[in-house]
C-alpha beads as a LAMMPS data file, in Angstrom:
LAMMPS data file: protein, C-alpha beads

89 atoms
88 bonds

1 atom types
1 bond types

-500.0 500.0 xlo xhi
-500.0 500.0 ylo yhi
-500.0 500.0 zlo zhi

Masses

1 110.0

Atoms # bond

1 1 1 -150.773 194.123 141.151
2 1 1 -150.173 196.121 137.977
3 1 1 -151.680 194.399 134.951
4 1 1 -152.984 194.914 131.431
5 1 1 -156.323 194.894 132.575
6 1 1 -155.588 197.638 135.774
7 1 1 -153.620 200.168 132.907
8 1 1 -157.415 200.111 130.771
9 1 1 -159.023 201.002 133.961
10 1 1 -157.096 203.673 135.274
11 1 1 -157.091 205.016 131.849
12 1 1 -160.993 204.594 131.721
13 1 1 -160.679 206.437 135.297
14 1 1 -158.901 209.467 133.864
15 1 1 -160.772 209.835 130.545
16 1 1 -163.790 209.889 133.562
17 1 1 -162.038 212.868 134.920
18 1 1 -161.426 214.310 131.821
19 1 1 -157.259 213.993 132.759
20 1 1 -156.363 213.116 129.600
21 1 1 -152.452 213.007 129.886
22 1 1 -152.720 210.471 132.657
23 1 1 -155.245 208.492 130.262
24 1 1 -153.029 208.523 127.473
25 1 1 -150.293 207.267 129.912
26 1 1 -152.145 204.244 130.707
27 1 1 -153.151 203.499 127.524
28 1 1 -149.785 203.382 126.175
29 1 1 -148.566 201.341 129.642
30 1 1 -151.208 199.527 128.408
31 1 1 -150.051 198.810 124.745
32 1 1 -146.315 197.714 126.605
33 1 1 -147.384 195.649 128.357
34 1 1 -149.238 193.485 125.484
35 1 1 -148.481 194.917 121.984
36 1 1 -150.447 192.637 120.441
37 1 1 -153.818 193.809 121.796
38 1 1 -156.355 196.285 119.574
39 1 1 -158.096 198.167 121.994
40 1 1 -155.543 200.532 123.990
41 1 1 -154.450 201.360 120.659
42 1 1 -158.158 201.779 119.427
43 1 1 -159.117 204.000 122.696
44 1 1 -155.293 205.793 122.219
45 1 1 -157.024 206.798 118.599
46 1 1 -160.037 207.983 120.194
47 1 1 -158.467 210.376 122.666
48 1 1 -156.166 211.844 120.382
49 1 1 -159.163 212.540 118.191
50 1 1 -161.083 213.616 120.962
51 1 1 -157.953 216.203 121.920
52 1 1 -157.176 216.960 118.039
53 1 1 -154.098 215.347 117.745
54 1 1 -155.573 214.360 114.455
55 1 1 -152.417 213.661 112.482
56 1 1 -151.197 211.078 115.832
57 1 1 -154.553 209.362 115.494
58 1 1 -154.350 209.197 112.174
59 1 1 -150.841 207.616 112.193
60 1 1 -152.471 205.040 114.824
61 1 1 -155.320 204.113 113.247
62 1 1 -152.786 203.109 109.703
63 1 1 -150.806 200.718 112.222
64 1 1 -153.965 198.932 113.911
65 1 1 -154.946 198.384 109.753
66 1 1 -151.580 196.888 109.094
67 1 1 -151.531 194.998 112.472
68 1 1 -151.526 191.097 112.020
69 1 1 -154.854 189.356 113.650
70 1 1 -153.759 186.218 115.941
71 1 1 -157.107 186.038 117.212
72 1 1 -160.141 186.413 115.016
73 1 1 -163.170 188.239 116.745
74 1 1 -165.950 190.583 116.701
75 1 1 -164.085 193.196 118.347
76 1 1 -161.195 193.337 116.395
77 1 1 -162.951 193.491 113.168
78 1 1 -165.343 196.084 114.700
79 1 1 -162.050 197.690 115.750
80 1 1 -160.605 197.441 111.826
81 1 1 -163.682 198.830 110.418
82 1 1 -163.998 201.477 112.729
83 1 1 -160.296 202.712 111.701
84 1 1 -160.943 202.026 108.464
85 1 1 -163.975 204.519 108.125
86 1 1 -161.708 206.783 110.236
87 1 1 -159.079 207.360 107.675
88 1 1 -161.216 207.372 104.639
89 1 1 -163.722 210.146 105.722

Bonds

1 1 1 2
2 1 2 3
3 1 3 4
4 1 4 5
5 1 5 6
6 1 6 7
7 1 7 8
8 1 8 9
9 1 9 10
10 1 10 11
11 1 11 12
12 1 12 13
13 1 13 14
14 1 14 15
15 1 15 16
16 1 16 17
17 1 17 18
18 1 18 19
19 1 19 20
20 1 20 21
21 1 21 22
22 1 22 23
23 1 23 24
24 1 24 25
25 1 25 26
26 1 26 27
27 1 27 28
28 1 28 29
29 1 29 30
30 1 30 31
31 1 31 32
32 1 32 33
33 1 33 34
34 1 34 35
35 1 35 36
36 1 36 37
37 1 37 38
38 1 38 39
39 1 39 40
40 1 40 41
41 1 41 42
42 1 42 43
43 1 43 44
44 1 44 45
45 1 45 46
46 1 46 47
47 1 47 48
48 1 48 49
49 1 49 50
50 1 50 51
51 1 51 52
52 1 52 53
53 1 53 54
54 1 54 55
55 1 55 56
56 1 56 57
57 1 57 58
58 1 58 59
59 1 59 60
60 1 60 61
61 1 61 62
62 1 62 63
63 1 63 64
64 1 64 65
65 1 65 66
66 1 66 67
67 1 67 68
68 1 68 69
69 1 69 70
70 1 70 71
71 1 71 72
72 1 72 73
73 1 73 74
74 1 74 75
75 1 75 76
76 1 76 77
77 1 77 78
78 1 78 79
79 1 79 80
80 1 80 81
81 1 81 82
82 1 82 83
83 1 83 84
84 1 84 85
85 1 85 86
86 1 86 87
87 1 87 88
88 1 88 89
C-alpha cells in the first residue's frame, strides 16, 4: 500500500541514512499525493537547508507563507512561524 503517510516514512528512513536524494524523493511523492499538507513541504525546506540548496528552500518556505490554511492547528502555525523566522534572518 503506497500512501501519504508510507512517502513521510521512507523519507524519514533516508534522511536516517543520510540518502538524501531518495528523501527528497519521498517528500515530494509526498507533497503529490496531498498538496494541501504543510509538513513534506516544511521537512522538503529543512533538507534543502540542511544540503545548502538555500535559494530552493528559500523559494519553499515563500509558498508554505502564501499557502491557504483549511485546517487551523498548532502545527501549521508552528510550521508558518518557523518559515517565517526562516526568511527574515
Amino acid at each position: 500500500m503506497d500512501t501519504y503517510d508510507i512517502q513521510i516514512l521512507m523519507a524519514d528512513n533516508y534522511k536516517k541514512m543520510e540518502e538524501f536524494d531518495l528523501e527528497e524523493r519521498y517528500l515530494k511523492n509526498a507533497v503529490q499525493m496531498c498538496p494541501n499538507r504543510f509538513i513534506p513541504l516544511y521537512l522538503l525546506v529543512k533538507l534543502y537547508d540542511k544540503t545548502n540548496r538555500k535559494r530552493e528552500a528559500l523559494e519553499l518556505a515563500e509558498l508554505i507563507l502564501s499557502k491557504k490554511i483549511k485546517v487551523q492547528s498548532f502545527t501549521v502555525k508552528k510550521i508558518k512561524a518557523d518559515m517565517y523566522d526562516y526568511i527574515n534572518l
